[in-house]
N, C-alpha and C positions, 0 to 999 in steps of 0.2 A: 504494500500500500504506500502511495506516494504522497505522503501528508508530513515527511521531513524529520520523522523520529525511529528511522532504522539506522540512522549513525548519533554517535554523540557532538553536542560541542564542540572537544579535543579533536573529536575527527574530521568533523568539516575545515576545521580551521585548518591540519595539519593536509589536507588534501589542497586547500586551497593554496598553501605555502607553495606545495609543487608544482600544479600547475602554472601559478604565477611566475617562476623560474628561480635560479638562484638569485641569491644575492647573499653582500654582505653584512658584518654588523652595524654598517653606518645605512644601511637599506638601499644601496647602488647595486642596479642591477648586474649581474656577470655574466647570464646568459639572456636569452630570450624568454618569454612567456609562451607556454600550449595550449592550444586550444583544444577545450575539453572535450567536443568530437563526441567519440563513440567511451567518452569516461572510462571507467576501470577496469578495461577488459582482461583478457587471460594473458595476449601480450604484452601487454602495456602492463599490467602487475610482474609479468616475467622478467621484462626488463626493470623496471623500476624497482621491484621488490629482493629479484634474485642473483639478476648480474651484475648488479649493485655494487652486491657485494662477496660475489664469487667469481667474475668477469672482469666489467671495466678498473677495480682497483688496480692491476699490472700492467692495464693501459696507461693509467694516469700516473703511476707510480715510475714507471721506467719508459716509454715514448713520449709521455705530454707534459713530461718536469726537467725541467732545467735546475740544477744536476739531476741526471736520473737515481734516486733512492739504491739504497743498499738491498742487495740479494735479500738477504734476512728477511725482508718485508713477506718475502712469497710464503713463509711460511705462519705469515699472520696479517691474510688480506683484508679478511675481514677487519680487525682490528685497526685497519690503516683506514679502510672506509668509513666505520663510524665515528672516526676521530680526524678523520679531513676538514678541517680548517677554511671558509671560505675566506676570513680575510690574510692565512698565513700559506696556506697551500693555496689556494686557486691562484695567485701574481705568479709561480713558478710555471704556469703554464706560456704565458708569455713573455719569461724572464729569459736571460742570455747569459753566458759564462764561461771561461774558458775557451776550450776548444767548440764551443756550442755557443758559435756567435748568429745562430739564425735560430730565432724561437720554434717550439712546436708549431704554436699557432700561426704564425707567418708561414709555416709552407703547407697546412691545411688552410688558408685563405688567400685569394692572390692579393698583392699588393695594393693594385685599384681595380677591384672587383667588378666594378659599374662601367669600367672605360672596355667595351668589347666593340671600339671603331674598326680596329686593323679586319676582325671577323667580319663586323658588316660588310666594309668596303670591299673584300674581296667577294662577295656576294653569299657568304657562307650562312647557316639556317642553323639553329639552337633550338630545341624541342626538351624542357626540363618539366622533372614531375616528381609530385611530393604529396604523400599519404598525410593528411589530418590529422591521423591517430598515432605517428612515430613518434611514439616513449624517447627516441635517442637524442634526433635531432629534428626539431621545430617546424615545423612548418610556417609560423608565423616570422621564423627567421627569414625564411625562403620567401615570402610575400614580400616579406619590406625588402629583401635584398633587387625583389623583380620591381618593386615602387621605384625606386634608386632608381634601378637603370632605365623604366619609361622615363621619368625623371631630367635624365641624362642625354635623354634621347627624343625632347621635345612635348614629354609627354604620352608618345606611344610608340614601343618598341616591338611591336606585332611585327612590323614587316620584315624580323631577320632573328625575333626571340619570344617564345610564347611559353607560358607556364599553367600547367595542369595538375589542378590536384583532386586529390582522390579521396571521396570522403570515406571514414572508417576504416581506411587503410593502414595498416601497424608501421613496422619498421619493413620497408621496401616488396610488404607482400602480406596478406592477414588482414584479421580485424573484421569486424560484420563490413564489405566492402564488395564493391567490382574491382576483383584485383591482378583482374590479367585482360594484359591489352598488348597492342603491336604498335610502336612508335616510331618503328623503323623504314617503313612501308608508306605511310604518310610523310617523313623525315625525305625519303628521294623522290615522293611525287612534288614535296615544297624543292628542292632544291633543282632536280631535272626538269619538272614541268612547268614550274613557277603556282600550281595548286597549294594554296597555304592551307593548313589543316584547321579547319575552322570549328573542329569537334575529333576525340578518338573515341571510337564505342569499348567499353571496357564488359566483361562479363564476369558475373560470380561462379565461383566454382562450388558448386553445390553438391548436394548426396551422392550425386548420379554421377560426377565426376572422377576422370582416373585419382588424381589427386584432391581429393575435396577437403576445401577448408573447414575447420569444425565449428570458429566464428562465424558460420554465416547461420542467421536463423532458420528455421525449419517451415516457417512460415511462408520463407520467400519462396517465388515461384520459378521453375526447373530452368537453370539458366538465364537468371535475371542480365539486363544492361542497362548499361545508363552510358550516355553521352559526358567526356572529359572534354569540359569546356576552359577554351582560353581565358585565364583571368586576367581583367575581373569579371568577365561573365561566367553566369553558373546556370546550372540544368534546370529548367521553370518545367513543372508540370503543363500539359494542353489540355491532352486527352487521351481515353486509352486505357490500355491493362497499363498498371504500376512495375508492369516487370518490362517492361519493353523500350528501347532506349529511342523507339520513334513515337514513344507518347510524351516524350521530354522537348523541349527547344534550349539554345543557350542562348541569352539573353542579358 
């Protein structure tokens, strides 16, 4: 029953912490905020809950610290996760030292992210896409990264960079979602034909599939789709069965 007393206090607030992103103890954000999407599902708690802190610490411990941490750490990861620091450990992510005079974080982001002139000019086509529900990495990062570059780009960067995202989608696959689709196929009709993809049809992989998602509800119907519209437009109902990607428009 949805009347707001199956969690406590503590909980909503501590759910909301997450969502909202890191930050630290002066309340400056670190990362981005997520959008809550498809809320707490199996992967979004697996990531969140489990690789937490049996996975990503030996990432952030030894590839994303400047100095990378001592061996030792491996054998107490956990321990290193829930005593992670945002305002003493997270700067080591894009701290410099030593023989480690390029941060982590500077060679997972490019330098000026937003300037992809050279790509335009030579006529080349960018087709990026980002699941709503990715536990990892935000998708609300990925919107303001695509705002920036229309931005940059007079306002609308359609004619050489479009971004599609996937509702319900987990980390690159999952999640109550349509989460297979072919952007590859549209990608050399925009570039060979000059046909710009103005929708990819995406479908859910249900019961009946070789590989069926377990996120997807029972309810939906045998091979749902939905239209991946370029944003900021998104999939408007018209008319039609709910499962059919030509009862949708982008808009």
């Amino acid at each position: 029953m949805r009347d707001g007393t199956c969690l406590t206090s503590a909980q909503k607030v501590a759910i909301g912490n997450v969502f909202s992103g890191a930050r630290n103890s002066m309340g400056s954000a670190i990362y981005a905020s997520f959008p809550y999407d498809a809320g707490l599902g199996a992967g979004w708690s697996a990531w969140k809950q489990a690789n937490s802190i049996t996975l990503d610490p030996a990432a952030a411990a030894f590839t994303f610290t400047t100095l990378p941490q001592s061996a030792s750490i491996l054998s107490q990861l956990s321990a290193y996760a829930l005593n992670f620091s945002m305002d003493n450990d997270a700067p080591k992510i894009v701290a410099t030292g030593g023989v480690y005079t390029e941060s982590s974080w500077s060679f997972m982001t490019p330098p000026d992210e937003t300037n992809l002139s050279a790509l335009k000019q030579r006529g080349a086509k960018l087709m990026v896409y980002h699941g709503t529900s990715d536990p990892v990495f935000s998708s609300n990062d990925t919107t303001a990264w695509y705002q920036q570059l229309m931005a940059a780009n007079g306002g609308d960067a359609s004619n050489f960079a479009r971004l599609y995202t996937i509702a319900g989608m987990n980390h690159c696959s999952g999640g109550p979602s349509t989460d297979q689709f072919d952007m590859l196929t549209p990608m050399i009709a925009w570039v060979e034909q000059g046909k710009a993809p103005n929708s990819v049809i995406a479908t859910a992989r249900d019961a009946s599939g070789a590989t069926p998602n377990s996120d997807v509800p029972s309810n939906w119907g045998t091979g749902r789709t939905r239209p991946l519209c370029p944003y900021p437009k998104v999939a408007r109902y018209t008319s039609g069965s709910v499962d059919s990607a030509n009862s949708f428009s982008c808009s």
